[in-house]
LOFI-489311 format. One record per residue: residue in one letter; residue number from 1; x, y, z of N, C-alpha, C in turn. Coordinates in nm, 2 decimals. Example, Ala and Ser with C-alpha at 12.3 -4.5 7.8 and 13.67 -1.06 7.14 Angstrom:
BEGIN
<site><residuo>a</residuo><num>1</num><n_x>1.32</n_x><n_y>-0.57</n_y><n_z>0.78</n_z><ca_x>1.23</ca_x><ca_y>-0.45</ca_y><ca_z>0.78</ca_z><c_x>1.32</c_x><c_y>-0.33</c_y><c_z>0.78</c_z></site>
<site><residuo>s</residuo><num>2</num><n_x>1.28</n_x><n_y>-0.22</n_y><n_z>0.71</n_z><ca_x>1.37</ca_x><ca_y>-0.11</ca_y><ca_z>0.71</ca_z><c_x>1.29</c_x><c_y>0.00</c_y><c_z>0.79</c_z></site>
***
This chain:
BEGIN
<site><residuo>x</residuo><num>1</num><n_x>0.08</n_x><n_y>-0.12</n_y><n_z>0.00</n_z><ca_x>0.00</ca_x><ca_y>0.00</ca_y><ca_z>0.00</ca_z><c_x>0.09</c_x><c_y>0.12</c_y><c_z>0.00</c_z></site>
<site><residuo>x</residuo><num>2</num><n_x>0.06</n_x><n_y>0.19</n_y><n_z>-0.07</n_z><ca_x>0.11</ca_x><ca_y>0.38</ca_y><ca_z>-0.06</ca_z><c_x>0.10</c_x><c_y>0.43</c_y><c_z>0.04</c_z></site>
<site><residuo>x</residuo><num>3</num><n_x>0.17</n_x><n_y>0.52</n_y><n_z>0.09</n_z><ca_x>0.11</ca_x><ca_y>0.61</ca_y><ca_z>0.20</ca_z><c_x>0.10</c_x><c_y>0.76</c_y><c_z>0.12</c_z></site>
<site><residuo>x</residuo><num>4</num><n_x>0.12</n_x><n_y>0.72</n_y><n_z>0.01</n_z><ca_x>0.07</ca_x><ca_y>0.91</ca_y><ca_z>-0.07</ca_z><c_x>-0.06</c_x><c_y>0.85</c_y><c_z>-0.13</c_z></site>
<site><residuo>x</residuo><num>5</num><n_x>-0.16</n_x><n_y>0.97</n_y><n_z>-0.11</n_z><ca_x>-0.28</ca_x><ca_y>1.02</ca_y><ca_z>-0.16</ca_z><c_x>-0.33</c_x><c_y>1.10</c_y><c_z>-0.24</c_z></site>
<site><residuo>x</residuo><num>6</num><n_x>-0.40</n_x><n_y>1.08</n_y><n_z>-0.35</n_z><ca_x>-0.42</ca_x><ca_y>1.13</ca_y><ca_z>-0.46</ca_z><c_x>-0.41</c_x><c_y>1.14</c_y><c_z>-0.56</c_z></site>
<site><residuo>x</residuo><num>7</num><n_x>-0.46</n_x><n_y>1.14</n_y><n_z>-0.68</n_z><ca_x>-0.46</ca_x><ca_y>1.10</ca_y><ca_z>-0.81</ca_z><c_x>-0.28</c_x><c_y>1.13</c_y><c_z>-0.88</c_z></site>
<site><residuo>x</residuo><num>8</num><n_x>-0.25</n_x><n_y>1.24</n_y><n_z>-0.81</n_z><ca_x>-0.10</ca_x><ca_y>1.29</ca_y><ca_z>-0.81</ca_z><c_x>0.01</c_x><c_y>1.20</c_y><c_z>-0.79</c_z></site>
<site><residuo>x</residuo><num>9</num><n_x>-0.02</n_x><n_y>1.09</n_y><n_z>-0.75</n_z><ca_x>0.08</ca_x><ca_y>1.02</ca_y><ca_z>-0.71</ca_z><c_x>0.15</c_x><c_y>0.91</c_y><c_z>-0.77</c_z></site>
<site><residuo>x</residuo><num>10</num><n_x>0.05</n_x><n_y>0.90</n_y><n_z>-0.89</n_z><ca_x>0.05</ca_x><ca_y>0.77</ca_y><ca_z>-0.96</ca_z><c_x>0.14</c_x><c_y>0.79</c_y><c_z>-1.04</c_z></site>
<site><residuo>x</residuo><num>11</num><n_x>0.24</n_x><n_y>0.61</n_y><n_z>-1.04</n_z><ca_x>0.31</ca_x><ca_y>0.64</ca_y><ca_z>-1.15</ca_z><c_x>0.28</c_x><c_y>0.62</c_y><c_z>-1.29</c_z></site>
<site><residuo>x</residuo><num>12</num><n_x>0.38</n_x><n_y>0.66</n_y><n_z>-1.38</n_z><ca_x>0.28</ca_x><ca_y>0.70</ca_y><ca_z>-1.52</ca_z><c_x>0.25</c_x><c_y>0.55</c_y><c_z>-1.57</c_z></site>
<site><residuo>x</residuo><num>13</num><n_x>0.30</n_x><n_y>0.45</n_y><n_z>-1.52</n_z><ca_x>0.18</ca_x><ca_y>0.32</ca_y><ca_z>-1.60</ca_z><c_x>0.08</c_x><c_y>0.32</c_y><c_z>-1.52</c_z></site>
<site><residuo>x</residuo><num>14</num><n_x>0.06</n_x><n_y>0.29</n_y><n_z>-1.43</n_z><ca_x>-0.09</ca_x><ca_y>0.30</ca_y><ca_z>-1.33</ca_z><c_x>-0.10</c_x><c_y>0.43</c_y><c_z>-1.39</c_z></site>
<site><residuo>x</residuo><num>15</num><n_x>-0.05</n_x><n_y>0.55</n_y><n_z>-1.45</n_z><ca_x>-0.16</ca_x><ca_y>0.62</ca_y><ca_z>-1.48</ca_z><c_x>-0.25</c_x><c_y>0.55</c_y><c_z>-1.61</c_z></site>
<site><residuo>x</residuo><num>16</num><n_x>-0.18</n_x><n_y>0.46</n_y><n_z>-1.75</n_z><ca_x>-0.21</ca_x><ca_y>0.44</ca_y><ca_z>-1.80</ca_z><c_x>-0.34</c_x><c_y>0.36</c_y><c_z>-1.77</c_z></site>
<site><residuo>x</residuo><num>17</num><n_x>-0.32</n_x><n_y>0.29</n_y><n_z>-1.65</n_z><ca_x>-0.44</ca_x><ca_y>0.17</ca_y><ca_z>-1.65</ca_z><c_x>-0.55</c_x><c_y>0.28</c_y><c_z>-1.65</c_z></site>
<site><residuo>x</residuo><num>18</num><n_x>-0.50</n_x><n_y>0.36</n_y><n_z>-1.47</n_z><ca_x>-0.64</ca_x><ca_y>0.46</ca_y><ca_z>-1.46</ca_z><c_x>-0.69</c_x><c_y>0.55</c_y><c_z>-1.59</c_z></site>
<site><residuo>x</residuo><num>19</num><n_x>-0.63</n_x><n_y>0.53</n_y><n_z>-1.69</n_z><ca_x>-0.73</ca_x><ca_y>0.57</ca_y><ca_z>-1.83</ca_z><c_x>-0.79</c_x><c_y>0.48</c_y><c_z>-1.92</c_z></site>
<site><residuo>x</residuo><num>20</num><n_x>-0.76</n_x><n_y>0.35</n_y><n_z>-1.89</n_z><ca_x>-0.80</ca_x><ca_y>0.20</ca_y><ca_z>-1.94</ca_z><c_x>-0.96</c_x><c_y>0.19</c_y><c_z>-1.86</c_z></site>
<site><residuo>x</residuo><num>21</num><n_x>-0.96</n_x><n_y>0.24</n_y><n_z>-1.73</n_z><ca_x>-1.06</ca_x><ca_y>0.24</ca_y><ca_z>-1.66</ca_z><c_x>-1.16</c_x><c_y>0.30</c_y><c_z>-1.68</c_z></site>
<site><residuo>x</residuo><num>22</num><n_x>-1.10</n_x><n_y>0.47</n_y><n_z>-1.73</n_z><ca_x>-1.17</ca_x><ca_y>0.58</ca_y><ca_z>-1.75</ca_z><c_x>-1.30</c_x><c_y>0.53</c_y><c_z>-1.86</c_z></site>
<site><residuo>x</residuo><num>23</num><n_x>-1.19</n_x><n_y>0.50</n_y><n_z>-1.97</n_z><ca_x>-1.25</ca_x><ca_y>0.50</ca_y><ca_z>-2.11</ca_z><c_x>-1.35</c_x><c_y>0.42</c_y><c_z>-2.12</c_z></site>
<site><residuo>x</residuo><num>24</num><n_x>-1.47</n_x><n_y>0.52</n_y><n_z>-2.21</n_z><ca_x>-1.62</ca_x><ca_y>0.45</ca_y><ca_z>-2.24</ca_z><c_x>-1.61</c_x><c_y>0.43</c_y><c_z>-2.40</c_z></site>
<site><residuo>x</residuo><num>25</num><n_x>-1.62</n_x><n_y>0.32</n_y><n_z>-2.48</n_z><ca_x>-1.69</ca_x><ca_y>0.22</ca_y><ca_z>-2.40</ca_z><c_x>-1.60</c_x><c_y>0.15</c_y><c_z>-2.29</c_z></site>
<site><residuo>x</residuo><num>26</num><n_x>-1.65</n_x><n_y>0.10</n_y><n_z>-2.20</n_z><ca_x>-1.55</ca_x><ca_y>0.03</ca_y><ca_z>-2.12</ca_z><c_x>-1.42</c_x><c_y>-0.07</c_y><c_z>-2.19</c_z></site>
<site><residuo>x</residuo><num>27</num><n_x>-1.30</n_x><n_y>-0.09</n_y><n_z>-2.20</n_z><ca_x>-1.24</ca_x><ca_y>-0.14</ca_y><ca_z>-2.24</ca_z><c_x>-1.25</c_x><c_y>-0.28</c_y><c_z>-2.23</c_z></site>
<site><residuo>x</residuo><num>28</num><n_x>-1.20</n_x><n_y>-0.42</n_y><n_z>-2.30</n_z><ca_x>-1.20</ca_x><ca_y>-0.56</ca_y><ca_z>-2.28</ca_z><c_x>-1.08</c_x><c_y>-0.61</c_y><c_z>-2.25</c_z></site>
<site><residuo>x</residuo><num>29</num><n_x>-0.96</n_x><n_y>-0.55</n_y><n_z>-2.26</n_z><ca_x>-0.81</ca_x><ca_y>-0.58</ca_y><ca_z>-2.24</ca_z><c_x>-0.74</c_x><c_y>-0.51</c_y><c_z>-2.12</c_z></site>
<site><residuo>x</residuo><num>30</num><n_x>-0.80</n_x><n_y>-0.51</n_y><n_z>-2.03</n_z><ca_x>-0.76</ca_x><ca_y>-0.47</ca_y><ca_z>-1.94</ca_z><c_x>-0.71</c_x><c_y>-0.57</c_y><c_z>-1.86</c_z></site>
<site><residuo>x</residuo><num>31</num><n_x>-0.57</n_x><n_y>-0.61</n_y><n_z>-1.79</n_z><ca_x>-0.55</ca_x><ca_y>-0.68</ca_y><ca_z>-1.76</ca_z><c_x>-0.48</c_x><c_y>-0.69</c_y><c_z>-1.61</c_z></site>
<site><residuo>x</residuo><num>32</num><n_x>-0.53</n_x><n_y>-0.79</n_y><n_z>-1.54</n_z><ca_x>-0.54</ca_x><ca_y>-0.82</ca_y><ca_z>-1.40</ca_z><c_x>-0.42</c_x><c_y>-0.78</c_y><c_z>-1.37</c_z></site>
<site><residuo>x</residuo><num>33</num><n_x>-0.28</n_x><n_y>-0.82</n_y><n_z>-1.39</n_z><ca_x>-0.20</ca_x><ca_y>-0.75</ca_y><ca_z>-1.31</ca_z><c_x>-0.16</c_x><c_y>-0.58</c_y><c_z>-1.32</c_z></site>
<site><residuo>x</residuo><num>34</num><n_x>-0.22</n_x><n_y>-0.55</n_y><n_z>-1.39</n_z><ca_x>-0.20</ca_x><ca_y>-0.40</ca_y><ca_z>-1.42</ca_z><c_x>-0.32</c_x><c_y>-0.33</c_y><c_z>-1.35</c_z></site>
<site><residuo>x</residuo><num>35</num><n_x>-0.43</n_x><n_y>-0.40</n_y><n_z>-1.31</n_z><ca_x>-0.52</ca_x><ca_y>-0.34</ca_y><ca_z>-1.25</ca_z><c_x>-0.46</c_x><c_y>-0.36</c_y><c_z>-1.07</c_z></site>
<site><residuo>x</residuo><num>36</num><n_x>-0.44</n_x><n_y>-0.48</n_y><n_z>-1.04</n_z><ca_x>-0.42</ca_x><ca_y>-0.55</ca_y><ca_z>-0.91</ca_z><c_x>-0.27</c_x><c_y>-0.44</c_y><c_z>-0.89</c_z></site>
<site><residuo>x</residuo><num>37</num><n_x>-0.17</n_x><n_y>-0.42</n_y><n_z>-0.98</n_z><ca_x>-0.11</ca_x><ca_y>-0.38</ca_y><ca_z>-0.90</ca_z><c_x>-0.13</c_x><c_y>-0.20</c_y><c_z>-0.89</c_z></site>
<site><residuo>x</residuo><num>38</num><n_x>-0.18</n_x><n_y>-0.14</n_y><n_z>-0.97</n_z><ca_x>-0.27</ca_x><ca_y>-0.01</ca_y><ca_z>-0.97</ca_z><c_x>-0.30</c_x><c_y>0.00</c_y><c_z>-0.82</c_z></site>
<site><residuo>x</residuo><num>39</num><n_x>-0.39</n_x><n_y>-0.13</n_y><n_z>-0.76</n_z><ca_x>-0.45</ca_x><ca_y>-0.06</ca_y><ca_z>-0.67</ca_z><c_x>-0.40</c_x><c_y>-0.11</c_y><c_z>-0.58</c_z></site>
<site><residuo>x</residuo><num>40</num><n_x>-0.27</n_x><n_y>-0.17</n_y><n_z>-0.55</n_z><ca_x>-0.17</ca_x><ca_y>-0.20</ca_y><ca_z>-0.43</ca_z><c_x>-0.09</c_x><c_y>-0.06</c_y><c_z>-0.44</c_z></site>
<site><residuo>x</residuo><num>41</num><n_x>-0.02</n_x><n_y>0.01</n_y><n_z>-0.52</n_z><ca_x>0.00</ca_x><ca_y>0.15</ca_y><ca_z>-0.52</ca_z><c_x>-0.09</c_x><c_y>0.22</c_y><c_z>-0.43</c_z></site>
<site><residuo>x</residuo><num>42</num><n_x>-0.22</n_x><n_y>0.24</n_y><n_z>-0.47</n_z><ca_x>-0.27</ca_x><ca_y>0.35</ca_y><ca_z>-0.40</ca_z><c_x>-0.38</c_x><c_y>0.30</c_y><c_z>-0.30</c_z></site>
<site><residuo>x</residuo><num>43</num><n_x>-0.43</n_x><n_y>0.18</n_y><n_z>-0.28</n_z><ca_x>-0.56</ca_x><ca_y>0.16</ca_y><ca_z>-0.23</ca_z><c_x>-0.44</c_x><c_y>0.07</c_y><c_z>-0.08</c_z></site>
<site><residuo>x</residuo><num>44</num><n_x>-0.56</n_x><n_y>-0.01</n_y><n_z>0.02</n_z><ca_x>-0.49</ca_x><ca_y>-0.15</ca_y><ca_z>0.10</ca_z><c_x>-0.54</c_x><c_y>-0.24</c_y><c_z>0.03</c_z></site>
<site><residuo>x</residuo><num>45</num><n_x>-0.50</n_x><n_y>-0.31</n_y><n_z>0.00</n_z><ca_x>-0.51</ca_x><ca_y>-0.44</ca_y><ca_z>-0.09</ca_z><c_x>-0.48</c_x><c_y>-0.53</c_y><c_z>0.04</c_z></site>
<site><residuo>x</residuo><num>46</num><n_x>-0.63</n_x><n_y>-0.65</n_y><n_z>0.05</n_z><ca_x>-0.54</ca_x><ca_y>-0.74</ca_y><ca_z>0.15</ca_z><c_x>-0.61</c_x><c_y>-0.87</c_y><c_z>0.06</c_z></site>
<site><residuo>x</residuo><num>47</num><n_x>-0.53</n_x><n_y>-0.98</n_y><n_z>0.05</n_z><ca_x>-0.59</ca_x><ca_y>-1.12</ca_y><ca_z>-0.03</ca_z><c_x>-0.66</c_x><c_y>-1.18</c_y><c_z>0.14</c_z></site>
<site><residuo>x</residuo><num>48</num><n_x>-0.77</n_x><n_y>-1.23</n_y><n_z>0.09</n_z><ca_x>-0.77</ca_x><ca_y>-1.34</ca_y><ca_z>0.19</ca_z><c_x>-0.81</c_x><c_y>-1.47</c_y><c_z>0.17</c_z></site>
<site><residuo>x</residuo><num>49</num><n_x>-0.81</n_x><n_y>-1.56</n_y><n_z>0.31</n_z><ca_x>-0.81</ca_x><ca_y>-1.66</ca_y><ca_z>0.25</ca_z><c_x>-0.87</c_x><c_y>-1.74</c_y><c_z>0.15</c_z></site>
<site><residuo>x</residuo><num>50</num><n_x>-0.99</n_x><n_y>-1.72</n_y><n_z>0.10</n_z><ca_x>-1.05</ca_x><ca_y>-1.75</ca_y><ca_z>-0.03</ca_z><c_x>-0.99</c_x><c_y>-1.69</c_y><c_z>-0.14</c_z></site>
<site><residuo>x</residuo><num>51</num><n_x>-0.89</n_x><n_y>-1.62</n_y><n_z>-0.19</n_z><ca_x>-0.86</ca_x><ca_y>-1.61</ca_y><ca_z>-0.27</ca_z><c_x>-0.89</c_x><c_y>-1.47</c_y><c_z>-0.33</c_z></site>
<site><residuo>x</residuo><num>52</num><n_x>-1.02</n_x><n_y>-1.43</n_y><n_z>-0.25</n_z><ca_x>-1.06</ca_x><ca_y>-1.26</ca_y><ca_z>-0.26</ca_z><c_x>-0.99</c_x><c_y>-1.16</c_y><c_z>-0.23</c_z></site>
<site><residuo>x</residuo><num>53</num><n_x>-0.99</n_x><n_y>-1.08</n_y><n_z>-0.31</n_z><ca_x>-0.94</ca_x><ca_y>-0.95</ca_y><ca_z>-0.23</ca_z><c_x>-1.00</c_x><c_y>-0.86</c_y><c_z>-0.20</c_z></site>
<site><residuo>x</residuo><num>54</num><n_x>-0.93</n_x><n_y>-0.77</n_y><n_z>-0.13</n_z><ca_x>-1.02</ca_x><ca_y>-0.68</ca_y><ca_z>0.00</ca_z><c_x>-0.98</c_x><c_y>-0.52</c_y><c_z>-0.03</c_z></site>
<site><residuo>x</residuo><num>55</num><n_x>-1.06</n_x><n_y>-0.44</n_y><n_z>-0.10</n_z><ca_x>-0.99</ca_x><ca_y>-0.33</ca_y><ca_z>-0.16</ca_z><c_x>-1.07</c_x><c_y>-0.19</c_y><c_z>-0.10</c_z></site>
<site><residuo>x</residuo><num>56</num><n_x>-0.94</n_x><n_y>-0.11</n_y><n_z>0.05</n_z><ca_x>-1.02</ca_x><ca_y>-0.06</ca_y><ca_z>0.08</ca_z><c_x>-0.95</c_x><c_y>0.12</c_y><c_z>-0.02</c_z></site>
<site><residuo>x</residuo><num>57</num><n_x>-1.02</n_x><n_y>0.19</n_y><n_z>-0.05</n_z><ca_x>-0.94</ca_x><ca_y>0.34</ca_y><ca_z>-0.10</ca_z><c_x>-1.06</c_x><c_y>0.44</c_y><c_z>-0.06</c_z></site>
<site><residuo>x</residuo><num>58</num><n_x>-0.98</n_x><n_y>0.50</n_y><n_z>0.01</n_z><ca_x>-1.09</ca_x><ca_y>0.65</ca_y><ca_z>0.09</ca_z><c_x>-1.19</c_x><c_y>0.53</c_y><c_z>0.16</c_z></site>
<site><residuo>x</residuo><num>59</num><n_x>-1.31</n_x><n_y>0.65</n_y><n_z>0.14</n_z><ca_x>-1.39</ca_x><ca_y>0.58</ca_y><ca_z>0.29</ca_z><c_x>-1.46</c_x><c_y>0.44</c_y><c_z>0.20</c_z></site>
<site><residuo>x</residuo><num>60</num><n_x>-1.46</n_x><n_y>0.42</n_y><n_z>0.07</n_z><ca_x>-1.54</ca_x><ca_y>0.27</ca_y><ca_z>0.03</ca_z><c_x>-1.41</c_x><c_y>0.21</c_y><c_z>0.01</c_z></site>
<site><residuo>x</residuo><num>61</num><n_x>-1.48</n_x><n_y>0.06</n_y><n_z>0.01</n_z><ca_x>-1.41</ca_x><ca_y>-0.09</ca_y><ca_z>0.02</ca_z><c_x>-1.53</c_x><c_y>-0.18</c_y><c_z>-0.09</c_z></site>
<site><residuo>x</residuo><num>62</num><n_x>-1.39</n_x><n_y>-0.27</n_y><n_z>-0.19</n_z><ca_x>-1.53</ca_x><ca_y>-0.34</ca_y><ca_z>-0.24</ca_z><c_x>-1.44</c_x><c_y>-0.47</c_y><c_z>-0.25</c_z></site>
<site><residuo>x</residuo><num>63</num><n_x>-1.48</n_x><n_y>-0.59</n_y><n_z>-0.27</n_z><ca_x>-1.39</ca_x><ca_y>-0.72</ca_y><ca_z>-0.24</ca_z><c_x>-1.43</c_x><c_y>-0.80</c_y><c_z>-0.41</c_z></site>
<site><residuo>x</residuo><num>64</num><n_x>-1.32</n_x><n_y>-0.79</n_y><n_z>-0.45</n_z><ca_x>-1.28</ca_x><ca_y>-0.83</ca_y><ca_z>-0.60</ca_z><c_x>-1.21</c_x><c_y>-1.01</c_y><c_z>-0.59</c_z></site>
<site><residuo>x</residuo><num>65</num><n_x>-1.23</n_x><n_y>-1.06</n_y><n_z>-0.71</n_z><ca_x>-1.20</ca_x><ca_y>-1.23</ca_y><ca_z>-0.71</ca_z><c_x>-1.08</c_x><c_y>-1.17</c_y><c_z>-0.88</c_z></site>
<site><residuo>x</residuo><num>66</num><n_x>-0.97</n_x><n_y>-1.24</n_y><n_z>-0.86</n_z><ca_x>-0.90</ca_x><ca_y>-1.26</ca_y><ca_z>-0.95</ca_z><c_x>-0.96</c_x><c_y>-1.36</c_y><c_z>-1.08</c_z></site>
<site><residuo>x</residuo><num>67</num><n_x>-0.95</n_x><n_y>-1.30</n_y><n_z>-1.17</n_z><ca_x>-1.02</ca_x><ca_y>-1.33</ca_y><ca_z>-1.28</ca_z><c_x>-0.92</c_x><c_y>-1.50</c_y><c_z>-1.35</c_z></site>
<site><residuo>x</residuo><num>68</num><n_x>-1.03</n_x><n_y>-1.53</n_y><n_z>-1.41</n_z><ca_x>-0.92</ca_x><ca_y>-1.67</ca_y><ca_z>-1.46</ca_z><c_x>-0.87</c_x><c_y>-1.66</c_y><c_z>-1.55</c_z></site>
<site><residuo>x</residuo><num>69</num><n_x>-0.88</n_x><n_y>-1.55</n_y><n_z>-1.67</n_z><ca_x>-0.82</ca_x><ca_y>-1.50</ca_y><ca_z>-1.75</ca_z><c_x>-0.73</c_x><c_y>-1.41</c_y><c_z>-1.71</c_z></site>
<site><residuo>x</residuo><num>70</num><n_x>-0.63</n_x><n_y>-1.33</n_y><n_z>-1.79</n_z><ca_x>-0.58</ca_x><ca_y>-1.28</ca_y><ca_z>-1.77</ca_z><c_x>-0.60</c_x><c_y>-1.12</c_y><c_z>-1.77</c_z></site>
<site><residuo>x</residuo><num>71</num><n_x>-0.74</n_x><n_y>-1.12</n_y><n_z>-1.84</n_z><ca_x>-0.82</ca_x><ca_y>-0.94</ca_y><ca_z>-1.86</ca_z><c_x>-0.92</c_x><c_y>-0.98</c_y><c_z>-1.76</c_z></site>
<site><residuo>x</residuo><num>72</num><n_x>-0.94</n_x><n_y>-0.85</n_y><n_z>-1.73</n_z><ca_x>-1.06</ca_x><ca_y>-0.82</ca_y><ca_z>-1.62</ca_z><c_x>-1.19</c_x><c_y>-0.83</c_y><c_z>-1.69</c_z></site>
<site><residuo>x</residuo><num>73</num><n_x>-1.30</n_x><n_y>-0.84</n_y><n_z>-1.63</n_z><ca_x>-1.41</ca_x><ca_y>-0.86</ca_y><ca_z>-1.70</ca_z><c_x>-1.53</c_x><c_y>-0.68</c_y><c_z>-1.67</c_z></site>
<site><residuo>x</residuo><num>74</num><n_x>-1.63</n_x><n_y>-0.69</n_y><n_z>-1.80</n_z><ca_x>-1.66</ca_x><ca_y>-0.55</ca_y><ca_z>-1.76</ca_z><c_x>-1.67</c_x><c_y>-0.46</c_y><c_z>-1.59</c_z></site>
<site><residuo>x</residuo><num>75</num><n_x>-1.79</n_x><n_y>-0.56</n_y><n_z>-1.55</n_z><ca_x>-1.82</ca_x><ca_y>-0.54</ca_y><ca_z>-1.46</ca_z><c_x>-1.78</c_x><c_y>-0.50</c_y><c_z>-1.36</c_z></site>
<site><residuo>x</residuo><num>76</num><n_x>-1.61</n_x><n_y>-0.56</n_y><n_z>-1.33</n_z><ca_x>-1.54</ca_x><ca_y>-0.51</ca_y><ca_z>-1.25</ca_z><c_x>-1.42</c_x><c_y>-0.38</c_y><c_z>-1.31</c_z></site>
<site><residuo>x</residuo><num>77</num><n_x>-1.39</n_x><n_y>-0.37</n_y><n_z>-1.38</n_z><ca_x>-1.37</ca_x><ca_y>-0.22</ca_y><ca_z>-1.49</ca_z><c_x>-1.52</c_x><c_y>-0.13</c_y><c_z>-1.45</c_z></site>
<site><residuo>x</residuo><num>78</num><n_x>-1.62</n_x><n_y>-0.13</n_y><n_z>-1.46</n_z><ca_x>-1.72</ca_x><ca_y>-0.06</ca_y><ca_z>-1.39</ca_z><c_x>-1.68</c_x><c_y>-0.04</c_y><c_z>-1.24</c_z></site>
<site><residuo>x</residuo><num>79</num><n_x>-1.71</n_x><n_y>-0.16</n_y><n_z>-1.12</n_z><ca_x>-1.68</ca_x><ca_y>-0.14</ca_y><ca_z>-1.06</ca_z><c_x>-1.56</c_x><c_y>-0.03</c_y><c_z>-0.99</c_z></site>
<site><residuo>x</residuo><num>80</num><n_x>-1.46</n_x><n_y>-0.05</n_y><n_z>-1.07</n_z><ca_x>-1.33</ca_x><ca_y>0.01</ca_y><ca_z>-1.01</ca_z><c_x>-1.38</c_x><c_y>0.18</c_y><c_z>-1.09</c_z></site>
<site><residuo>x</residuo><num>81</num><n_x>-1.41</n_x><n_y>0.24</n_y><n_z>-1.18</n_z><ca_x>-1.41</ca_x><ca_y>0.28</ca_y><ca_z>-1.23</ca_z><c_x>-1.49</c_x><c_y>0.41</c_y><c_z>-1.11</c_z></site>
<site><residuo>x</residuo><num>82</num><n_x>-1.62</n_x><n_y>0.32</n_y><n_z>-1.05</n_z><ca_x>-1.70</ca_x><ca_y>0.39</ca_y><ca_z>-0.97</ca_z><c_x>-1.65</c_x><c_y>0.40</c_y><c_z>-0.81</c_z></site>
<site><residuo>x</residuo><num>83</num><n_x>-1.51</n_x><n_y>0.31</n_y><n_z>-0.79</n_z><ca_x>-1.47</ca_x><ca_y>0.36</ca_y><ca_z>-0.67</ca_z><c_x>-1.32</c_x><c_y>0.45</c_y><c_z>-0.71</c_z></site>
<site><residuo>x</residuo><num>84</num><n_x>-1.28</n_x><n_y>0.44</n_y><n_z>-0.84</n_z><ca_x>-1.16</ca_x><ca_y>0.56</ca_y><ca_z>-0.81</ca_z><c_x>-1.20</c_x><c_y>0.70</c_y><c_z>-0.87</c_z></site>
<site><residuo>x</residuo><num>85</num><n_x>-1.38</n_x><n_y>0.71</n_y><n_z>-0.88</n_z><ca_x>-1.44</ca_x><ca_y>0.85</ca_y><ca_z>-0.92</ca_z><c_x>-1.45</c_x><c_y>0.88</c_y><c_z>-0.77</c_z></site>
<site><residuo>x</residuo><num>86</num><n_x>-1.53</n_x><n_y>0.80</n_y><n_z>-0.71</n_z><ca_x>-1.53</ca_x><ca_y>0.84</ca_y><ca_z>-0.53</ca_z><c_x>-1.43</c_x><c_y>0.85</c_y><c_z>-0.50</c_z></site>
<site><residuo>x</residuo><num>87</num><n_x>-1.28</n_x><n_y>0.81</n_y><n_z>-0.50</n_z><ca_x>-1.18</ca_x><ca_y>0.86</ca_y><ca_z>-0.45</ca_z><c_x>-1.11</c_x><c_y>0.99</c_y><c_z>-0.50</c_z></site>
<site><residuo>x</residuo><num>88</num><n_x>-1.16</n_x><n_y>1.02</n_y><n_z>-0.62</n_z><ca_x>-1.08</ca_x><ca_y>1.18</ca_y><ca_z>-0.65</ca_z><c_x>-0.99</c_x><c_y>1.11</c_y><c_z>-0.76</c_z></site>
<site><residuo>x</residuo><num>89</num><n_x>-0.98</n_x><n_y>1.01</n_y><n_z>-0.82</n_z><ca_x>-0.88</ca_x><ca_y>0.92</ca_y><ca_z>-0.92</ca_z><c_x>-0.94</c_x><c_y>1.01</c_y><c_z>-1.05</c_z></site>
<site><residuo>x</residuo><num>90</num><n_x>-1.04</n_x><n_y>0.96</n_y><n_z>-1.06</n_z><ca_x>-1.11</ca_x><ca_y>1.00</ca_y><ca_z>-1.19</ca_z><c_x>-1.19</c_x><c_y>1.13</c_y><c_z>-1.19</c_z></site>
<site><residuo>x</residuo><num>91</num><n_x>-1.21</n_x><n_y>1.20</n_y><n_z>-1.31</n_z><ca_x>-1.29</ca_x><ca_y>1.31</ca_y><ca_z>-1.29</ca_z><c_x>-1.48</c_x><c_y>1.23</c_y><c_z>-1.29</c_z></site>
<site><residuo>x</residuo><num>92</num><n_x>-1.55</n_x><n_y>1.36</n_y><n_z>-1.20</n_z><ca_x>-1.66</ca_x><ca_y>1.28</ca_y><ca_z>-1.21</ca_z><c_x>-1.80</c_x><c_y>1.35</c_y><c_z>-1.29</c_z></site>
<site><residuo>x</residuo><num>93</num><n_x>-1.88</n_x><n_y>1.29</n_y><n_z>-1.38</n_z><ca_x>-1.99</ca_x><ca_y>1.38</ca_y><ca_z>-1.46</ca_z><c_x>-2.04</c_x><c_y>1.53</c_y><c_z>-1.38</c_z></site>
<site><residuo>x</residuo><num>94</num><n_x>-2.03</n_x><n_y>1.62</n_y><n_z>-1.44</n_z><ca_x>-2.12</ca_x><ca_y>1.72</ca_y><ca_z>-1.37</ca_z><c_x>-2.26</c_x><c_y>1.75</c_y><c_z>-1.42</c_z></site>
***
């Protein structure tokens, strides 16, 4: 985990992901270790025993399953998408 906060802190591949994320339509090649490690940079990432992980950044937490492929599936590209807009990551609609 980071102990810096804010979109500012990211280095420029996790910045890439976080615009893999951004982008509508949602992207399909988004891929698990570029996401997982994105969010060990800035979020607490804890695995637990099931194999889940535990993703807390600012005040929400949402608990993500490693995908069997090697790209993330939409849903969770949504997901993330809607917790690094609540974190100040992403800009958000006005």
């Amino acid at each position: 985990m980071s102990d810096a906060t804010g979109p500012g802190h990211v280095s420029q591949h996790h910045r890439a992901t976080l615009e893999h994320i951004e982008h509508h339509p949602t992207t399909h090649n988004l891929e698990w270790d570029d996401v997982i490690g994105l969010l060990n940079e800035v979020a607490d990432v804890r695995e637990e025993h099931d194999g889940k992980f535990v993703v807390k950044l600012g005040d929400d937490r949402i608990t993500i399953t490693k995908p069997r492929h090697k790209n993330v599936d939409e849903q969770l590209v949504l997901d993330l998408r809607k917790l690094f807009k609540d974190a100040g990551y992403l800009p958000t609609k006005k």
